[in-house]
N, C-alpha and C positions, 0 to 999 in steps of 0.2 A: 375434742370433736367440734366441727365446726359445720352448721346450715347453709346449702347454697341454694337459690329459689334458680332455677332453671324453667323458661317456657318452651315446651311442645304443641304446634299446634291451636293456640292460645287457650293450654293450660296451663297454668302456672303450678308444677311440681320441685317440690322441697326434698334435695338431696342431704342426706348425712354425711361428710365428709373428712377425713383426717387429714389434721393440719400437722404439720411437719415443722419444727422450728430447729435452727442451727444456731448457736455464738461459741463464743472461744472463752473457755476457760480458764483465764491468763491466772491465778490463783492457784491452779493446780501447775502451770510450767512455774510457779514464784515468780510471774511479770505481776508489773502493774500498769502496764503498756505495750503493745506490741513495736518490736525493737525494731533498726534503722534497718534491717535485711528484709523486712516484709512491708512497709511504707514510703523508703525511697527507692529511687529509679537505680537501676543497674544494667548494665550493658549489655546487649544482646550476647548470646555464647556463652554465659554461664551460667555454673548450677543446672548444665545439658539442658537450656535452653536454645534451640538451634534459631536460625534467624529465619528461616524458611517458615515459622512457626509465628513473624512477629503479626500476621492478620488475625490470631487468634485474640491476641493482645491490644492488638487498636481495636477489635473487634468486644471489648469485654464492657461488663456493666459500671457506670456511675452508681456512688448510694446518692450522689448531691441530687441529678437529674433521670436516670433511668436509662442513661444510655450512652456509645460509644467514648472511651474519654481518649485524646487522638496522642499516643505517645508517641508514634512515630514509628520510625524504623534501629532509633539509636539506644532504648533502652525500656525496659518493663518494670514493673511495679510488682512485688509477689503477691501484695492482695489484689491484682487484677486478677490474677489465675482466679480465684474465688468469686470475686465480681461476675469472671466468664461463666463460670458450672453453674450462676445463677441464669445468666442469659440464655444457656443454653435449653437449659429447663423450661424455662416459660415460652421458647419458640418453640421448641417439640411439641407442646402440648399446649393449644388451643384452648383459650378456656382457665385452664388451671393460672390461680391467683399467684405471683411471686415475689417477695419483698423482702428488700436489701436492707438494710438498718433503717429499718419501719417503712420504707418508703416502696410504696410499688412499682415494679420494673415494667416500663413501656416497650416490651418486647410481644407485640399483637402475635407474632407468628412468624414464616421460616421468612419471607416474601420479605417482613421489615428489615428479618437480619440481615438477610440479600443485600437491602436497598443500601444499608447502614455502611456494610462490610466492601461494595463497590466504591461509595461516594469518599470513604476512606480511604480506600486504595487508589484512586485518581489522582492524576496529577493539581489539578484545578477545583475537584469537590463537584465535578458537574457531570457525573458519571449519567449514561443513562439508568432509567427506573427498571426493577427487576420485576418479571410478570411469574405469578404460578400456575403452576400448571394445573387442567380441570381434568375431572374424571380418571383422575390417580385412586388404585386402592386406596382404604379406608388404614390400612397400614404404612400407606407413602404419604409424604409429603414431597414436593419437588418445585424448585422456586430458579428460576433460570434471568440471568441477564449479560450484556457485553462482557465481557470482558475488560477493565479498562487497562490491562496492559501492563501490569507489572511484575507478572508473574505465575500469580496467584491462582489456582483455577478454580476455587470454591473453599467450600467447608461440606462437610458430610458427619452424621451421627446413627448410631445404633442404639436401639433403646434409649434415647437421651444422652447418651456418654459419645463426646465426641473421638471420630475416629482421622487424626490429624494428618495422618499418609493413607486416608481413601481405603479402597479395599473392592470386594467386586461387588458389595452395594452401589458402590461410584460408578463402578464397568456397566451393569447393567443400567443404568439409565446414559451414561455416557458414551456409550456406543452406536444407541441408538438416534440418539440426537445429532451426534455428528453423522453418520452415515444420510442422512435425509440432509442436513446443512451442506454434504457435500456435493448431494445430487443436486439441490437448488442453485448452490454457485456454480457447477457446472450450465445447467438451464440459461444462466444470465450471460455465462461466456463459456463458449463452449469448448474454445480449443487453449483454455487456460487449466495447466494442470495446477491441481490443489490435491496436495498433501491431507493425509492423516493428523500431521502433527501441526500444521497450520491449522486447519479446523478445531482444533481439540484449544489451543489456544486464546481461540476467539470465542472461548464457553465460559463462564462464570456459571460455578452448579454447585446448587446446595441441595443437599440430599436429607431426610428422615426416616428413617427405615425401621420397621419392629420388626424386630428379625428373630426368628424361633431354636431357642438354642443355640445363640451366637457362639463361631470359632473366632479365636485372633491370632494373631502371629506372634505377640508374647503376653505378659499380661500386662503389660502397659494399656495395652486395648490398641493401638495408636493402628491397627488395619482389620478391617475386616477378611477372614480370607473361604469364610460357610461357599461352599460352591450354591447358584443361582438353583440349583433344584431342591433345595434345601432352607431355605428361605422360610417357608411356610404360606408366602404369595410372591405375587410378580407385580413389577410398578403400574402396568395396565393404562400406559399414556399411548394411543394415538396416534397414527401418522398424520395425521389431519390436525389435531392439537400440536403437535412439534412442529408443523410448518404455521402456525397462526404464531406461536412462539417466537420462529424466527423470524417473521416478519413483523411484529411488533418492537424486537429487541433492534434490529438491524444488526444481527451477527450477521447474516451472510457477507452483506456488504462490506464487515471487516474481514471475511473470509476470505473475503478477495483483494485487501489490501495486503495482507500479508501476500496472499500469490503474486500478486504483480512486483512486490519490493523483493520478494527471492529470487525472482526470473530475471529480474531488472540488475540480481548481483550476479546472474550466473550470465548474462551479455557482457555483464562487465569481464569477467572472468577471460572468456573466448577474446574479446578484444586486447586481454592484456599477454593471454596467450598467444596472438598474432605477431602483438607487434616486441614479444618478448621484454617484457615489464610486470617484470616477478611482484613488483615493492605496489602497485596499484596507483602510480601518479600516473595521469591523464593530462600531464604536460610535459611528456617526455621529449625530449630535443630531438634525436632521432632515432626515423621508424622503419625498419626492414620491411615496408612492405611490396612486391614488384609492384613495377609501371609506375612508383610514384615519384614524380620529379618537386622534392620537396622544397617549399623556401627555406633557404638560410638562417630567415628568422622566425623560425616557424617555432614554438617550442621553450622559446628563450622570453628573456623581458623584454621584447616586444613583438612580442606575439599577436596584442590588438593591432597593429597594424600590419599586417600577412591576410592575403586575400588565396582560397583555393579557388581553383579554376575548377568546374567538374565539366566533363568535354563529352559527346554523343562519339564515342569510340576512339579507336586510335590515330585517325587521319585527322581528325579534330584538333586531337593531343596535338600531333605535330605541328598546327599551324598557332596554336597558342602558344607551344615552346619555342617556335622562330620569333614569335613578339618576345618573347622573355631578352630575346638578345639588345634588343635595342631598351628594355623594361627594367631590365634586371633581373636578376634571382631573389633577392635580400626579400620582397614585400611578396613576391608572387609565387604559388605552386601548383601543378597542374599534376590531376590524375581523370584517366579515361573512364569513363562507365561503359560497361556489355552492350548496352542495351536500355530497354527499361528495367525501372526499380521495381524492386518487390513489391505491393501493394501490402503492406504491413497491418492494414488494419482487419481485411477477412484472412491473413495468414495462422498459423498456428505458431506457438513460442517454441517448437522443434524447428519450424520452418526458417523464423525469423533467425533462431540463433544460429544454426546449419550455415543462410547465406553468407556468403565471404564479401558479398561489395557491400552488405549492410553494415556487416562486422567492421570494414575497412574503413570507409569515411567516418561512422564514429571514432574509429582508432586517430582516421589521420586529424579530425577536430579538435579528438579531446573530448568528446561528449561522456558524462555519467548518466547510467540510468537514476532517475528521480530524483535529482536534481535540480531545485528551479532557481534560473539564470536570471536573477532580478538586474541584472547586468548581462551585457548582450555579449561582452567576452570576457568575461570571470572564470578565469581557470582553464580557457579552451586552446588550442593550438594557435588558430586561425582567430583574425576578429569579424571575418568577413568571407561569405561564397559567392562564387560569379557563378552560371548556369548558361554554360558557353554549348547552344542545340541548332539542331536547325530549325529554321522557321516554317517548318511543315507540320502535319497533325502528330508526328511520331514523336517532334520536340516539344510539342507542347506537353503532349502524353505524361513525356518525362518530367517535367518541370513539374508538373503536375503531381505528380507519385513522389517528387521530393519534397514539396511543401506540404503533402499529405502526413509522407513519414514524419517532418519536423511537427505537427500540427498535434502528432496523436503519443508523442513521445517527450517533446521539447516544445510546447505549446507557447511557454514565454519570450522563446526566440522570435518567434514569428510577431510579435509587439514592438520588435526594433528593427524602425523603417530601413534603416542602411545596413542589417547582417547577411539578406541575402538579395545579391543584383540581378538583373540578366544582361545576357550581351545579345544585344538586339544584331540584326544584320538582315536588309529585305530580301524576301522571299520573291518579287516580283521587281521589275524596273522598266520601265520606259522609255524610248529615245525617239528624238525629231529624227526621220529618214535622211537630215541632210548632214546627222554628225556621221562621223568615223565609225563604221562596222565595231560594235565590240570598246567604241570609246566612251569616257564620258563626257556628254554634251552639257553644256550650261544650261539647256532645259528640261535634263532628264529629271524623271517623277519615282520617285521608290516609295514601293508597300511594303509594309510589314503584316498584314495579314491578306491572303487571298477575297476575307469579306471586303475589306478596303479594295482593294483593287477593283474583281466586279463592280460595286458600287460605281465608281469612278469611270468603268467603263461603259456602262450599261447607261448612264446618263450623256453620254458623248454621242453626236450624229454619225450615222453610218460612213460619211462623206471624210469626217475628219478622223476616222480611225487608220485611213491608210494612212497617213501621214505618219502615225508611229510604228515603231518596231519593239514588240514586246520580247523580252529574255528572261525565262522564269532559273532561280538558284535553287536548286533542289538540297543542296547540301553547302557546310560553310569554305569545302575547299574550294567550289564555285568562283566563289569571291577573290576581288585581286588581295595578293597578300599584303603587296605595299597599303593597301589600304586601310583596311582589316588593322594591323598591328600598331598605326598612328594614330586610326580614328575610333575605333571599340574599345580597343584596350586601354585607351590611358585615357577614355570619358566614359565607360560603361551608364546605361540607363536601367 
């Protein structure tokens, strides 16, 4: 028996306590040291050690120091298993003194295991901190944090014996936590669907549970399976606590990088389904898609130098593919847009993925979702887009909804000054009354936007405005074509 002075209150009361002692009575197996199968490292998978199991094992106690010793993924130790049963012990139970070959184990509680059993499982050791959770029954413990991504999704125990494949001690508090984590990342983005098992994921949860006449599923112990009414309590955590939780840990926020990296493969998917590119190369040579009049070298190893033309409909098309003739094919390819582009950024990921011209120019690029292009044509079809509109508000519209799309998907493109051009062409022009109806005079003045123009005009006396003749180009088939196809197309700004 053993005295522990406990304060209440600040009373100081002297509890009687039994002390519990464990060693190995190597005299009675006739050791006189414990053999090379219980102190050196052995491979994960054997002796039904499964590997799914090896966090138990990075997760076990030191006698040198008190705490995790980091074997890895490639093999265990069989006095870790022992080292563990001690760790497990002294997190369950708060308070209670535990001590490995004389030395006491620095395992405060579930919160430390948490922290220990994350920063192990991390790639870099820089996991975030695990927080616990308040005003849990006096029979739960519950200690929440990221997930850092290997796998893993906690640890869980009944009565201090840990239960290694979860059980519905895990279910009930893991249900509830995600159900609330997935209504918050909905809140942050609404029209992003999140999965169940994306959520669940992104949860690192350790569980402590007294559970009243526990069932298991064999006696190994390794699941809990008591149905939750059966318990003898409920974890008693909080909607209000599970959201201070996940705003502390930032699980939502990976809640939602898993959704954006799934959706990002399921565009992938549709675009390879487009352009018929079973194998998932995004440099494919060629693309069955209609109306596209693709470059020759579009696809192939020289691809960086292939420019797409994207054109305000198909009379556009046609006056870009008559330059081609004098241009070539080899560097240049031209496909029409409807119209304007989808606004991608209040659309929904059914909407986004559904569109066919969205789908398409990624197809004919080569763009991957999430992917970042520290190189402006690494991997892509194209090394370069022309953005051949008219020079009215409806072109800019577009131009606009396409540096959007790039902006909100491929953000690092938009950092290389020459990936995407325009093909300028004025919207306005001016001529001296004494040239040729319709010709070009040696003093004529072209705008490229209708504010330039005004301006220019608004400033000129009443007197000298008849002297000009204005002619506004509504659209680019306006334009002479001789012109157009010498001077835009082979100096684009």
């Amino acid at each position: 028996m053993t005295c522990t002075r406990v304060q209440q209150r600040g009373i100081w009361l002297i509890y009687r306590m039994a002390q519990v002692t464990f060693s190995i009575d190597l005299r009675r197996f006739q050791l006189g040291k414990l053999d090379s199968d219980t102190v050196l490292p052995r491979p994960l998978g054997t002796s039904g050690i499964a590997e799914e199991s090896c966090h138990s094992f990075s997760a076990g106690c030191s006698a040198s120091d008190g705490v995790f010793p980091h074997c890895g993924r490639a093999c265990y130790k069989q006095i870790d298993l022992w080292s563990r049963r001690v760790c497990d012990v002294a997190a369950c139970n708060p308070g209670l003194k535990c001590y490995l070959n004389g030395k006491i184990v620095q395992m405060k509680d579930i919160k430390t295991l948490a922290n220990k059993s994350v920063i192990a499982l991390s790639k870099n050791g820089d996991a975030a901190p695990a927080v616990l959770v308040r005003g849990t029954h006096e029979r739960w413990r519950v200690a929440i944090a990221a997930n850092p991504g290997r796998g893993d999704s906690g640890l869980s125990y009944v009565n201090s014996v840990a239960t290694t494949r979860g059980g519905t001690h895990v279910k009930a508090v893991m249900d509830h936590v995600v159900d609330i984590a997935i209504a918050e990342a909905r809140k942050k983005e609404k029209d992003l669907s999140v999965t169940l098992s994306q959520a669940s994921k992104a949860v690192f949860l350790v569980v402590a549970a007294q559970i009243e006449n526990p069932v298991f599923d064999s006696q190994a112990k390794e699941m809990l399976v008591t149905p939750p009414a059966e318990f003898g309590s409920s974890p008693g955590i909080s909607d209000s606590e599970v959201r201070r939780v996940l705003r502390v840990t930032g699980i939502v926020d990976k809640i939602l990088s898993f959704s954006r990296k799934a959706q990002g493969k399921a565009l992938d998917a549709v675009s390879r389904k487009m352009t018929g590119d079973t194998a998932g190369g995004a440099n494919k040579l060629r693309l069955s898609i209609p109306k596209l009049e693709d470059a020759n070298w579009a696809g192939g190893p020289k691809s960086a130098q292939c420019t797409l033309i994207l054109t305000e409909g198909d009379s556009a098309k046609a006056l870009a593919v008559s330059g081609l003739s004098i241009l070539g094919r080899n560097e240049y390819g031209v496909f029409p847009l409807k119209g304007k582009l989808l606004n991608v950024r209040d659309a929904s990921h059914k909407t986004v993925r559904d569109n066919a011209e969205f789908t398409a120019i990624k197809a004919i690029l080569g763009l991957q979702h999430g992917k970042q292009y520290e190189k402006a044509r690494e991997g892509l079809r194209y090394g370069k887009v022309m953005l051949m509109t008219d020079q009215d508000v409806d072109g800019s519209h577009i131009k606009g909804l396409f540096f959007n799309m790039m902006h909100h998907f491929w953000p690092n493109l938009l950092q290389k000054n020459d990936f995407i051009v325009e093909f300028v062409t004025p919207i306005v022009k001016a001529f001296p009354r004494s040239s040729a109806s319709g010709g070009r005079g040696e003093d004529e003045v072209a705008f490229f936007t209708l504010q330039e123009y005004n301006t220019w005009w608004a400033a000129m006396p009443e007197e000298k405005r008849r002297r000009w003749r204005i002619k506004y180009y509504k659209g680019l088939g306006a334009t002479l074509i001789q012109n157009l196809t010498l001077r835009s197309l082979s100096s684009p700004t």
